[in-house]
FIKE-252628 format. One record per atom (N, C-alpha, C, O): chain; residue in three letters; x, y, z; atom name. Coordinates in nm, 4 decimals. Layout:
// residues N
PT  volo  tilum        xx        yy        zz  sevo
PT     A    ALA         X         Y         Z    CA
...
//
This chain:
// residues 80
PT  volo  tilum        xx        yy        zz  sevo
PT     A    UNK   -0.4591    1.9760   -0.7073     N
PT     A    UNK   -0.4396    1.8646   -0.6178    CA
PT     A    UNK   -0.4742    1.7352   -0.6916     C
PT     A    UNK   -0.5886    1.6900   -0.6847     O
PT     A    UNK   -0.3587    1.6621   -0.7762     N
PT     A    UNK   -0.4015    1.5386   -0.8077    CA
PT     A    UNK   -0.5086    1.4394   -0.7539     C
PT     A    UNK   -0.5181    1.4640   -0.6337     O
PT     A    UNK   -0.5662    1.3709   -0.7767     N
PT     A    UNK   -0.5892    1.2252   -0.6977    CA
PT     A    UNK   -0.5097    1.1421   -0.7575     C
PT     A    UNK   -0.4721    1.1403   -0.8746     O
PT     A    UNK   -0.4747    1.0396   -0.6276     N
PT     A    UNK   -0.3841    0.9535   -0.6795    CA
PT     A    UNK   -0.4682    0.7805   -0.6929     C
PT     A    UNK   -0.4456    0.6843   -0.7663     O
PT     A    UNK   -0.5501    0.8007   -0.6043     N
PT     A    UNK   -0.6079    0.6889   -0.6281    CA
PT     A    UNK   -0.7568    0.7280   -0.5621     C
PT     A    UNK   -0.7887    0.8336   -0.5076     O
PT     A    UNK   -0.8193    0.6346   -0.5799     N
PT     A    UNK   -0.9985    0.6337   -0.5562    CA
PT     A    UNK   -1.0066    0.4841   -0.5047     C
PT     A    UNK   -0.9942    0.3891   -0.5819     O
PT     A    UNK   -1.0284    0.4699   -0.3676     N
PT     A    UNK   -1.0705    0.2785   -0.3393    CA
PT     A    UNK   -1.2113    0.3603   -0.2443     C
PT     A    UNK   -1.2026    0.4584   -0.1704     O
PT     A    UNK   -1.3351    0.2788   -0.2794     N
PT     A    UNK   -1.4399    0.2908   -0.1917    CA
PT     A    UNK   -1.4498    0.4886   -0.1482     C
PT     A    UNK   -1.4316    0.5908   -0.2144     O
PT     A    UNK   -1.4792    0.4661   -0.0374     N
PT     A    UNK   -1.5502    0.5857   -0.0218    CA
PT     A    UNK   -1.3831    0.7243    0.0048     C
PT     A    UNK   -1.3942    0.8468    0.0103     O
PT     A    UNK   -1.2720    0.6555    0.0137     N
PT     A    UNK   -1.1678    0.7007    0.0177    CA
PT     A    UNK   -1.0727    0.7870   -0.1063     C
PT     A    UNK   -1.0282    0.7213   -0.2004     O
PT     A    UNK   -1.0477    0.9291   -0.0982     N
PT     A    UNK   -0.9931    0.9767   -0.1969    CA
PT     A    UNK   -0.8644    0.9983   -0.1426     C
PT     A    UNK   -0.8592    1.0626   -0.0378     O
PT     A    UNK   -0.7529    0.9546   -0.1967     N
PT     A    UNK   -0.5812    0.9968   -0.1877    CA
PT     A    UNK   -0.5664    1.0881   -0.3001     C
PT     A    UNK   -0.5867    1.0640   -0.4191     O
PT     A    UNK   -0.5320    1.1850   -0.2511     N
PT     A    UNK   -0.4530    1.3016   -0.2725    CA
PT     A    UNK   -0.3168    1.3722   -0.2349     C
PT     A    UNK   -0.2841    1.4137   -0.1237     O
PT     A    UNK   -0.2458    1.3765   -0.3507     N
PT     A    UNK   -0.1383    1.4770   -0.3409    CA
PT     A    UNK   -0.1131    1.6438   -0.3373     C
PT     A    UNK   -0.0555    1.6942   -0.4336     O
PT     A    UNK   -0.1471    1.7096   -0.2504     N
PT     A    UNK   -0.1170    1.8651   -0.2892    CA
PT     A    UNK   -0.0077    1.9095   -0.3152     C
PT     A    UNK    0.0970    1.8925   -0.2527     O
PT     A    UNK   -0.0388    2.0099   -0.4732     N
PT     A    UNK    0.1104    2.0435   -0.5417    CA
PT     A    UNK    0.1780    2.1391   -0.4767     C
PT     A    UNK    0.2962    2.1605   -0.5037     O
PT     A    UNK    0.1057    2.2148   -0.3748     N
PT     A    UNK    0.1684    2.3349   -0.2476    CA
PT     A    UNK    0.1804    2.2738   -0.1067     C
PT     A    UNK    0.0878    2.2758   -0.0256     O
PT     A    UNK    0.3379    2.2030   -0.0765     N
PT     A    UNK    0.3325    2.2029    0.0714    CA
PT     A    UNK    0.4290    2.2871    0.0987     C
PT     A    UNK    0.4818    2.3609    0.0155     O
PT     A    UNK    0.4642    2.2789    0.2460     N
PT     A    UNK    0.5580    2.3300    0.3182    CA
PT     A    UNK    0.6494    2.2934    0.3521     C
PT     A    UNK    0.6476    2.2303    0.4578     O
PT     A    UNK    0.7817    2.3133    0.2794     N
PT     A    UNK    0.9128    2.2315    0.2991    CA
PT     A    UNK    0.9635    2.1788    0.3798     C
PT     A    UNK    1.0500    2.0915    0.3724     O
PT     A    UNK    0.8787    2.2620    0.5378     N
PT     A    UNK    0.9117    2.1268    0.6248    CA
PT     A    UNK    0.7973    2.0378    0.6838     C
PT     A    UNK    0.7874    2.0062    0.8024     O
PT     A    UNK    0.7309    2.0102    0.6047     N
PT     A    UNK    0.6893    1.9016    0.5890    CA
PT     A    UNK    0.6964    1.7691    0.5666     C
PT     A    UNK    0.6595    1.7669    0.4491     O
PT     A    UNK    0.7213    1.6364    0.6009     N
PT     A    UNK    0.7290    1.5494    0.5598    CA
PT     A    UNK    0.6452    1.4980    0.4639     C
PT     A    UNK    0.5259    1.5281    0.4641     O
PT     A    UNK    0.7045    1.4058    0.3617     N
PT     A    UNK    0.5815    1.3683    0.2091    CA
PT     A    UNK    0.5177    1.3207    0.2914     C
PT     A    UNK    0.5731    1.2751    0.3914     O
PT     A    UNK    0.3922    1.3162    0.2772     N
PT     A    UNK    0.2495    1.2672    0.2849    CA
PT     A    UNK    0.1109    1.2873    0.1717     C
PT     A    UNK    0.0925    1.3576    0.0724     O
PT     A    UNK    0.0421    1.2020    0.2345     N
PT     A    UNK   -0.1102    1.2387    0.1270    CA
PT     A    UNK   -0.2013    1.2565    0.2079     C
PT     A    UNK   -0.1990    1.2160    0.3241     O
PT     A    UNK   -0.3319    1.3467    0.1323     N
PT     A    UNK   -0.4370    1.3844    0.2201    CA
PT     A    UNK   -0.5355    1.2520    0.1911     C
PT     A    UNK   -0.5188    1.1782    0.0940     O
PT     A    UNK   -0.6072    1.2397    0.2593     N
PT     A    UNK   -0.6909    1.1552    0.2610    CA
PT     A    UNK   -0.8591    1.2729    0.2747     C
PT     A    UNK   -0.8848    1.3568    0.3610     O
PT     A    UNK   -0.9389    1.2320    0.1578     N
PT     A    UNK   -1.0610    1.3143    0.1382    CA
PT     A    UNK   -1.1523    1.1547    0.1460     C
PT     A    UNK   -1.1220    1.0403    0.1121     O
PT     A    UNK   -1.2820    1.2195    0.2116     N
PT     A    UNK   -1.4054    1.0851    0.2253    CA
PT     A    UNK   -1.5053    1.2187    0.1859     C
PT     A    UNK   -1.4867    1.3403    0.1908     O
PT     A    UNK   -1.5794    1.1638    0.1592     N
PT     A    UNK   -1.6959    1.2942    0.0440    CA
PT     A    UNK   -1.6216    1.3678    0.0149     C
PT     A    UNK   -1.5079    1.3335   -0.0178     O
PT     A    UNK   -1.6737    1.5319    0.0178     N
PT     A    UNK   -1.6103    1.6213   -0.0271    CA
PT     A    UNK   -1.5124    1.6809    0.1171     C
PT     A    UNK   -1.4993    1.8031    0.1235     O
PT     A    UNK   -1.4470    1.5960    0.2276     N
PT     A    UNK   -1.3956    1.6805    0.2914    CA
PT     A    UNK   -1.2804    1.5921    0.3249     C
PT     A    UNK   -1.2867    1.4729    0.3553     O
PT     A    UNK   -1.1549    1.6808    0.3133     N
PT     A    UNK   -1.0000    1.6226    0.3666    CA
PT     A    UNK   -0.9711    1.6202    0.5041     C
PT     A    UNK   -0.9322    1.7077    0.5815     O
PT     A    UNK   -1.0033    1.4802    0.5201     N
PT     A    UNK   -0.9913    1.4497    0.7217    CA
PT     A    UNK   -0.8880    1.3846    0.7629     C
PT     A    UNK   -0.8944    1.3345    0.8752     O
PT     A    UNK   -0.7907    1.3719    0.6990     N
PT     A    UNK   -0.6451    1.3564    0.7557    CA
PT     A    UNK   -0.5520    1.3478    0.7116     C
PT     A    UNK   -0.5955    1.3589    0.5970     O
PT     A    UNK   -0.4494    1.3365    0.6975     N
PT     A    UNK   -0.2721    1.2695    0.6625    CA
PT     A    UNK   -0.2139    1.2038    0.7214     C
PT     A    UNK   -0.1815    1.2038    0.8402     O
PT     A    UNK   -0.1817    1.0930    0.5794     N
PT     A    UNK   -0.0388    1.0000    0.6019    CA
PT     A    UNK    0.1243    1.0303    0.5882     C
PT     A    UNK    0.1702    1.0546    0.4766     O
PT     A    UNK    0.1857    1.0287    0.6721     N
PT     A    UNK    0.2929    1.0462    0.6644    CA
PT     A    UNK    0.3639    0.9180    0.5681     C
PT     A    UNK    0.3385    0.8026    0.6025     O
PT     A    UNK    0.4517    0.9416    0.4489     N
PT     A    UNK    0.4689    0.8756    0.3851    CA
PT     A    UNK    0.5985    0.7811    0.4163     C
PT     A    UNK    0.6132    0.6723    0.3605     O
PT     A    UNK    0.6639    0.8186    0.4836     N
PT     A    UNK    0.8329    0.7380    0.5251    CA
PT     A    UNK    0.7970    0.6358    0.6571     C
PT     A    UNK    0.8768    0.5594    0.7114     O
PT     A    UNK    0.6645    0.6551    0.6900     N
PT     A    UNK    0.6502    0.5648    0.8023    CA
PT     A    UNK    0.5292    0.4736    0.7647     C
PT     A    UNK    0.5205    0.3515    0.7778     O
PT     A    UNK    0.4223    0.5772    0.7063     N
PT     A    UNK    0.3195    0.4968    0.6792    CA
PT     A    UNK    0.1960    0.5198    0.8271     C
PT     A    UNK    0.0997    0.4473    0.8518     O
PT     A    UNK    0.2424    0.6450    0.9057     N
PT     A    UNK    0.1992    0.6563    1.0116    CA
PT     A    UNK    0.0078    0.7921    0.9837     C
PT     A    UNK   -0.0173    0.8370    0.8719     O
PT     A    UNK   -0.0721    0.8190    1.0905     N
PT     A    UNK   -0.1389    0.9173    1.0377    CA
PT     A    UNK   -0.0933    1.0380    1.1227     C
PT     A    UNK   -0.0285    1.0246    1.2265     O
PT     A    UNK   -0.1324    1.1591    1.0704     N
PT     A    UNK   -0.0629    1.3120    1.1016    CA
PT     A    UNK   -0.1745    1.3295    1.1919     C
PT     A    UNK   -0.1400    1.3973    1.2887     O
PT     A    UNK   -0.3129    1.2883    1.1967     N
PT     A    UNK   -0.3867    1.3894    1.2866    CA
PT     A    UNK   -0.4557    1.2480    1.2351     C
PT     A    UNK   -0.4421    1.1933    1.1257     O
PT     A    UNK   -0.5344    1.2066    1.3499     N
PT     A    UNK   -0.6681    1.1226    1.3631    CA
PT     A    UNK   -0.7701    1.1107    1.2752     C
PT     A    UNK   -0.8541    1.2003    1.2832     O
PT     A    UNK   -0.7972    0.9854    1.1532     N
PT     A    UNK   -0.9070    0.9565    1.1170    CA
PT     A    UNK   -1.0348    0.9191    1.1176     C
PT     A    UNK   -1.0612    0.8130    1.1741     O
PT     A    UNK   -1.1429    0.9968    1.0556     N
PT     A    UNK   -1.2547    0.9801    1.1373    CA
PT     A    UNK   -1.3128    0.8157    1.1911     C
PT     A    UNK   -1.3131    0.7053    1.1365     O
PT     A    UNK   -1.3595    0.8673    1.3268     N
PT     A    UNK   -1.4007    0.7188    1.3998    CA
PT     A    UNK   -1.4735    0.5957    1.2988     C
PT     A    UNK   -1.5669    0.6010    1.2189     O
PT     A    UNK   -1.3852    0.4864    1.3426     N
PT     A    UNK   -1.4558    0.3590    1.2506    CA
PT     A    UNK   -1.3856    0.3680    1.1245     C
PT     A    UNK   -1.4234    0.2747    1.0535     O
PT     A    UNK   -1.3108    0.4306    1.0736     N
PT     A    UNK   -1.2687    0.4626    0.9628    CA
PT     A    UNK   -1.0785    0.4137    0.9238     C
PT     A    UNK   -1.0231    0.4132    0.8138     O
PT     A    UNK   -1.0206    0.3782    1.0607     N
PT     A    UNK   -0.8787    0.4128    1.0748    CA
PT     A    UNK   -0.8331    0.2690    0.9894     C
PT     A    UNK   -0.7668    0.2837    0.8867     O
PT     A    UNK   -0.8657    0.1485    1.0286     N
PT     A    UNK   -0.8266    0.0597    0.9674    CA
PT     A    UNK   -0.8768    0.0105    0.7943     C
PT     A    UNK   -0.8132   -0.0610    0.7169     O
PT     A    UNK   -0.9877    0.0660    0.7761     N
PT     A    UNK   -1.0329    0.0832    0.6476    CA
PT     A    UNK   -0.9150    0.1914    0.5350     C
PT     A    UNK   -0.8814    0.1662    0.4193     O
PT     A    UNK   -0.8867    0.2768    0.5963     N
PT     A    UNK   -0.7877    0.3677    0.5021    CA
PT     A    UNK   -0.6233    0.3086    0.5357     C
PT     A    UNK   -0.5231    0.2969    0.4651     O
PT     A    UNK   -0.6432    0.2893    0.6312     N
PT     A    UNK   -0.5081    0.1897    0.6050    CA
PT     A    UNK   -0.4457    0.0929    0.5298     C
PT     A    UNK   -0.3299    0.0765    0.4916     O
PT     A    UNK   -0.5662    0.0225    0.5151     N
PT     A    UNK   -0.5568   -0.1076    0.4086    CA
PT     A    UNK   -0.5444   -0.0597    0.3030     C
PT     A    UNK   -0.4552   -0.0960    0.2263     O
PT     A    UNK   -0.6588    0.0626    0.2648     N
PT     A    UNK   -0.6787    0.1184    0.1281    CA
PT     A    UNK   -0.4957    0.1940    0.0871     C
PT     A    UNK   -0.4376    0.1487   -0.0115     O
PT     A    UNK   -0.4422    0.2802    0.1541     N
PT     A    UNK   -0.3178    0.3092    0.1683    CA
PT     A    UNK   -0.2110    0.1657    0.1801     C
PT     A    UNK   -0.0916    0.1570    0.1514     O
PT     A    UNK   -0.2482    0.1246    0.2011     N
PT     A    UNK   -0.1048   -0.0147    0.1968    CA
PT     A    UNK   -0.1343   -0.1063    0.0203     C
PT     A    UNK   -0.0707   -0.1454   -0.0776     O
PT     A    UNK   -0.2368   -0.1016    0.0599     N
PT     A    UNK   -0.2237   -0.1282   -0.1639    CA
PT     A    UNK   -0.1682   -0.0259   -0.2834     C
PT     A    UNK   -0.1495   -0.0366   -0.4046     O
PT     A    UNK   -0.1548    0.0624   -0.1992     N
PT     A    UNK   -0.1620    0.1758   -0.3535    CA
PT     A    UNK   -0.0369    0.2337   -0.2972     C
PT     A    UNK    0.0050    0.3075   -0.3864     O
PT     A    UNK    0.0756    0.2410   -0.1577     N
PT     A    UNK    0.1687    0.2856   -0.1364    CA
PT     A    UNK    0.2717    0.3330   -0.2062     C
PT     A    UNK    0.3414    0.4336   -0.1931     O
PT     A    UNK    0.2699    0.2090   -0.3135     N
PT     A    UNK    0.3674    0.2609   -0.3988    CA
PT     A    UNK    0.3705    0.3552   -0.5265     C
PT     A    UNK    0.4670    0.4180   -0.5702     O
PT     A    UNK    0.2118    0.3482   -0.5863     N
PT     A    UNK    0.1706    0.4952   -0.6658    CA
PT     A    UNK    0.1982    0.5933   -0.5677     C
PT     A    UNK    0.2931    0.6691   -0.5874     O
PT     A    UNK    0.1398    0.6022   -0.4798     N
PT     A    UNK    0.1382    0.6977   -0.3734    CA
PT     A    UNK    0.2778    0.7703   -0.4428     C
PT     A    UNK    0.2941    0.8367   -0.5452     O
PT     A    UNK    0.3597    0.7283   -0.3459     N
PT     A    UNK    0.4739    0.7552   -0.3120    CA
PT     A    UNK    0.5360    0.7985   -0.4683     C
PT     A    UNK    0.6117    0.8954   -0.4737     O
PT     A    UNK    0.5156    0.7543   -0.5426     N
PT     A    UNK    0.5866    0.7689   -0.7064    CA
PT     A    UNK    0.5039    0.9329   -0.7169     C
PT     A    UNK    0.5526    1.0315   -0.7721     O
PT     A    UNK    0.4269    0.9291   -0.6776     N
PT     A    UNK    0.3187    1.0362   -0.7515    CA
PT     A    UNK    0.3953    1.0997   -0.6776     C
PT     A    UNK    0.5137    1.0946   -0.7109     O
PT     A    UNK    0.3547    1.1959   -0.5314     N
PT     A    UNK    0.4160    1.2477   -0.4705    CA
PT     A    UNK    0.5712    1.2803   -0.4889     C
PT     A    UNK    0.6034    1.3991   -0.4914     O
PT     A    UNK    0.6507    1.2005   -0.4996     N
PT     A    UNK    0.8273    1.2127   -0.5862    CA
PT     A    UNK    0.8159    1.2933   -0.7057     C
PT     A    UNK    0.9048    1.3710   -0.7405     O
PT     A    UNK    0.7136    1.2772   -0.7659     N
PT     A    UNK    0.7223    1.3040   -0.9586    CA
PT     A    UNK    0.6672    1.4538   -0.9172     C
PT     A    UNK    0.7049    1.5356   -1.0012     O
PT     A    UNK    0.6203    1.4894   -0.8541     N
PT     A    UNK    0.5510    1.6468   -0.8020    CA
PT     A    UNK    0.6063    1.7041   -0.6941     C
PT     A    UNK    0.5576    1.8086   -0.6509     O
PT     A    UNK    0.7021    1.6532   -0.6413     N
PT     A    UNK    0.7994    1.7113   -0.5152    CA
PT     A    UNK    0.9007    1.7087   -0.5228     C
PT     A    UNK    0.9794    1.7451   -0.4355     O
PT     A    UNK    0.9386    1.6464   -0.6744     N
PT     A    UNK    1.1048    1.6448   -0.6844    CA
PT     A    UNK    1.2021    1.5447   -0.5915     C
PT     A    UNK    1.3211    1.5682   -0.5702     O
PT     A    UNK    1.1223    1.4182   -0.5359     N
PT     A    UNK    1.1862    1.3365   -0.4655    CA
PT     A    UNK    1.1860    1.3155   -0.3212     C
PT     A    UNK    1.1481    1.4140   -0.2578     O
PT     A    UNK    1.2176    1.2151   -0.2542     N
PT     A    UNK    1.2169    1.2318   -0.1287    CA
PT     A    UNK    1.2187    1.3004   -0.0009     C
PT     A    UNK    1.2917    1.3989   -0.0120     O
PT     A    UNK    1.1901    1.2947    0.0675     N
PT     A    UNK    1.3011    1.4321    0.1865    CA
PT     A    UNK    1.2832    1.3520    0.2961     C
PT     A    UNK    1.3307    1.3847    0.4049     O
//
């Protein structure tokens, strides 16, 4: 599972095993534990980030969107 970026207490991650029907997204890890996903074509979250936390990883995700998204392509073979 790459990291794609590191801002503050926030880890973005790509996993090299999803499920094809899945939409691209990244996990989002804070210590050692993965507490949610971004859906990548919207920029939306998959399941609720922990309280106090939602607009902080947002911001952190709207700077780095576009590694994001490159990383994820270069390990998924492109869009879907």
């Amino acid at each position: 599972m790459p990291t794609v970026v590191v801002e503050g207490q926030f880890r973005f991650v790509v996993n090299t095993r999803e499920n094809s029907f899945e939409p691209p997204h990244i996990h989002v890890w804070v210590g050692g534990e993965d507490v949610c996903r971004i859906e990548l074509n919207g920029g939306a979250f998959m399941e609720n980030p922990p309280a106090g936390t939602y607009r902080d990883i947002l911001r952190a995700y709207a700077r780095h969107a576009e590694d994001i998204r490159k990383t994820w392509d270069s390990i998924h073979g492109g869009s879907r």
